[in-house]
C-alpha positions as CSV (number, residue, x, y, z in Angstrom):
1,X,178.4,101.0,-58.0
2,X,178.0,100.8,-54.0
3,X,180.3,98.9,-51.7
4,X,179.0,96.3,-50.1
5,X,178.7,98.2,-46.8
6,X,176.6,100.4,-47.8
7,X,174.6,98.2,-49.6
8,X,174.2,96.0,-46.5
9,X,173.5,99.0,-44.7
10,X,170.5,100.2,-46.7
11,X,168.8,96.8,-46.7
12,X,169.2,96.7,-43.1
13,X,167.1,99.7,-42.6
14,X,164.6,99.1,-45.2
15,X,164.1,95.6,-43.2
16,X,163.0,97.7,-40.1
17,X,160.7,99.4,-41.9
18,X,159.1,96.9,-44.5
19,X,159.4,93.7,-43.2
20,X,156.4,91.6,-43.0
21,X,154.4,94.7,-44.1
22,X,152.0,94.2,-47.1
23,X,152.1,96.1,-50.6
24,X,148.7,97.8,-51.1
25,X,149.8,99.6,-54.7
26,X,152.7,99.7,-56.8
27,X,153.0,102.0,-60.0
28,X,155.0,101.1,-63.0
29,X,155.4,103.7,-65.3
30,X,157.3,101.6,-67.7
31,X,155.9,97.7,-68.1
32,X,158.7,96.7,-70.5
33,X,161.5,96.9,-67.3
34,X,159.3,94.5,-65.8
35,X,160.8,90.9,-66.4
36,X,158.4,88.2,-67.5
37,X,155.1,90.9,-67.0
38,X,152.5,89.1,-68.6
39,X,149.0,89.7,-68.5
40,X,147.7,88.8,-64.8
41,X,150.7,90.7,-63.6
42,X,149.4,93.4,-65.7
43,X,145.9,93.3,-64.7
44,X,146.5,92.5,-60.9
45,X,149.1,95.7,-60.7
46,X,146.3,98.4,-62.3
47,X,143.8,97.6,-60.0
């Protein structure tokens, strides 16, 4: 498990890069790890 450090570290950066940016496509290649997926989740993440 990471330290909180470097944990802190990493979301730092990804804030610099993503922040405020918009997703355009995701790919799940396993829909059962998604918590509470149900069906306009589904839909709305294959198109």
């Amino acid at each position: 498990m990471p330290e909180l450090p470097e944990v802190e570290t990493i979301v730092n950066d990804l804030n610099n890069i993503i922040l405020n940016k918009k997703i355009k496509k995701i790919d799940i290649l396993l829909f059962k790890i998604v918590r509470g997926a149900n069906s306009n989740f589904v839909s709305w993440s294959r198109n």
